[in-house]
N, C-alpha and C positions, 0 to 999 in steps of 0.2 A: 946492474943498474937498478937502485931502488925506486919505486915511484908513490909519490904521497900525492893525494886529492885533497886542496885545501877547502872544505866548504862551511865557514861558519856560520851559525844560526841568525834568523834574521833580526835577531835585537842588539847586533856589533854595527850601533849607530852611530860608533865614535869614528869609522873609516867612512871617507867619501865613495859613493858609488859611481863603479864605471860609466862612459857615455855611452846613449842608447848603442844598441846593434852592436857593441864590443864584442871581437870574437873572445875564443876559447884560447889561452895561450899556454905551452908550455916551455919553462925552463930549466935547464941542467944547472943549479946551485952546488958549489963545492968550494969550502967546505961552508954546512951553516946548524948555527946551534938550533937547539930544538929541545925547549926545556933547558935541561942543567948538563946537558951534554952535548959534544959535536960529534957530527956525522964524520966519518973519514972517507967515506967511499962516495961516488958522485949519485944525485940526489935531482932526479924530477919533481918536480913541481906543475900541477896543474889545478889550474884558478880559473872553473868557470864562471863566464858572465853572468850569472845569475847572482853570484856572490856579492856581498857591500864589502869588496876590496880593489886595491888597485891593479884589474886584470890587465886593463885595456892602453899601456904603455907604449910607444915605441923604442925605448931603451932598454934594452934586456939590462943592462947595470942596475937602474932605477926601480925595473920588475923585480931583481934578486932582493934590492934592499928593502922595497914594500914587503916585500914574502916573508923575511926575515921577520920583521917588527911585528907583522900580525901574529906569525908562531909566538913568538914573543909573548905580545898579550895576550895568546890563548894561556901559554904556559901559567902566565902571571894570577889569570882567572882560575883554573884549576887548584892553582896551590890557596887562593884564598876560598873558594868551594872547599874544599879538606878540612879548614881551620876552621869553617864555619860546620860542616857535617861533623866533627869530631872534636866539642867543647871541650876545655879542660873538663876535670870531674871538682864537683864542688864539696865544701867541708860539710859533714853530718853533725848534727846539732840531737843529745842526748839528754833528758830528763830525767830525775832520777829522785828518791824519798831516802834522806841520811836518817836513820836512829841512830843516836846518839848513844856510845858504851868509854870506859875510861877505865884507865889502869895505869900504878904509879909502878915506876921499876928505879931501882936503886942498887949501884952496885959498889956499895961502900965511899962512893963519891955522892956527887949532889942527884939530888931525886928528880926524875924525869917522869911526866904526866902527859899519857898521849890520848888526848879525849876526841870520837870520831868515831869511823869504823874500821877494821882490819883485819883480814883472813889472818895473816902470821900470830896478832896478839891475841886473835879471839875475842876482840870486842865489837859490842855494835855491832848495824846489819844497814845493805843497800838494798834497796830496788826501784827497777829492777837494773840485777849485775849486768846485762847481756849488752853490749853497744854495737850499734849500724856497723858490720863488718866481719863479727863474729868474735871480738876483741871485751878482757871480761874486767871488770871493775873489780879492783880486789885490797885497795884502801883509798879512803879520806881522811886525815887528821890534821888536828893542831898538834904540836909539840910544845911545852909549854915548861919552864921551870930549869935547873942548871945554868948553864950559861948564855941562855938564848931563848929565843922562838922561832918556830917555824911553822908551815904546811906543805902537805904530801897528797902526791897524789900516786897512784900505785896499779897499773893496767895486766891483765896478761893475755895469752895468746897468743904470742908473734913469732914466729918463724925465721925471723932475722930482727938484728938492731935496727926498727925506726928511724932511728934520732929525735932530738927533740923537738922537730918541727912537724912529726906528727899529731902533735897534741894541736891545736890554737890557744884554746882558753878555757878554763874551770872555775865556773862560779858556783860558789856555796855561801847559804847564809847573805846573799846577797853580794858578795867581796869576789870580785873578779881577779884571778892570777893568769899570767898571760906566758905564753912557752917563749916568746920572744925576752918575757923578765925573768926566769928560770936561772933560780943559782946554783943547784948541781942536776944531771942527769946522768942516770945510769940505766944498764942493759944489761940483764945474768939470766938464762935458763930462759926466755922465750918473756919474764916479764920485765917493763921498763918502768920506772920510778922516776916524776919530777918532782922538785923539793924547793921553795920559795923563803930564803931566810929571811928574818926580822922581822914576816907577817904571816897573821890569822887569818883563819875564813872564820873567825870568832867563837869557835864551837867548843873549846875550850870553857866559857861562861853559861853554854848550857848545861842545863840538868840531864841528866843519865835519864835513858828512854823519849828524850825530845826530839820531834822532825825536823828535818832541817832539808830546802830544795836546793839542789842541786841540778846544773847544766854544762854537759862537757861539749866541746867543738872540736871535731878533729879529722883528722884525713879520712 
């Protein structure tokens, strides 16, 4: 036989309290949920008077179902205590200084001009690279010329595929691009790469060695 002592704290205002001199009652509940599970084995229950619940019954029926409902709400209180001790985590918001570098590359088709900065091509420089997390900044460009436009943005450090909803948003130059409008994303060797075709973060029109601010948002 297990035995539980129901005594909630004195701010459960929402249950009426027993009438004066109400003894002490006990009852044997079988079966009753308690939280997100049931008990299968038979279940004491003891609700002293002191308690703001409904001790002081002549129906043991009535007694079982009061007892249930308060476990109830206790449970119900707990799980929202959790959700309030344990916030989501919110998105980290990064600052950052583009110097502007640029390089055409042509390979016997139409010439492609990537002005920005970028570990792989060698141009231009950020800082700082290091972002909230431990995740490292490793390009920003426009693409510009052949058959299109676009911008890049280009992270590393990751230890598995993100996805693209690690990113939120990357504004450079003013021009905000949003991982929700992301036209391709990819994930090789720990870095991930988002790429916004049809648009600039306009830094293509800068001058070689120009600032440009930048603000990334991300998990």
């Amino acid at each position: 036989m297990r035995s539980v002592t129901i005594a909630p704290p004195s701010w459960c205002h929402w249950l009426r309290a027993p009438k004066k001199g109400a003894e002490t009652r006990v009852y044997n509940v079988l079966p009753l949920s308690v939280g997100y599970g049931t008990l299968k084995a038979p279940l004491t229950v003891s609700v002293p008077n002191s308690t703001c619940c409904y001790a002081a019954r002549s129906h043991r029926k009535e007694a079982a179902m009061k007892t249930h409902y308060l476990l109830g709400r206790l449970s119900f209180l707990a799980l929202i205590w959790l959700l309030v001790a344990a916030p989501p985590a919110f998105a980290s918001t990064d600052n950052g200084t583009l110097t502007v570098g640029r390089t055409t590359v042509s390979c016997g088709g139409p010439t492609l001009t990537f002005s920005g900065y970028s570990v792989p091509l060698a141009i231009g420089s950020y800082s700082p690279t290091g972002l909230t997390g431990g995740k490292t900044v490793t390009g920003v460009w426009d693409l510009t010329g052949g058959c299109g436009t676009s911008s890049t943005l280009q992270v590393s450090g990751f230890s598995s595929n993100p996805g693209s909803s690690w990113l939120t948003s990357i504004t450079c130059n003013g021009v905000t691009n949003l991982a929700s409008a992301v036209s391709t994303f990819s994930y090789s060797g720990g870095g991930a790469s988002w790429t916004w075709n049809s648009t600039t973060f306009g830094i293509w029109a800068k001058s070689v060695g120009a600032n440009v601010s930048c603000t990334i948002v991300h998990s």
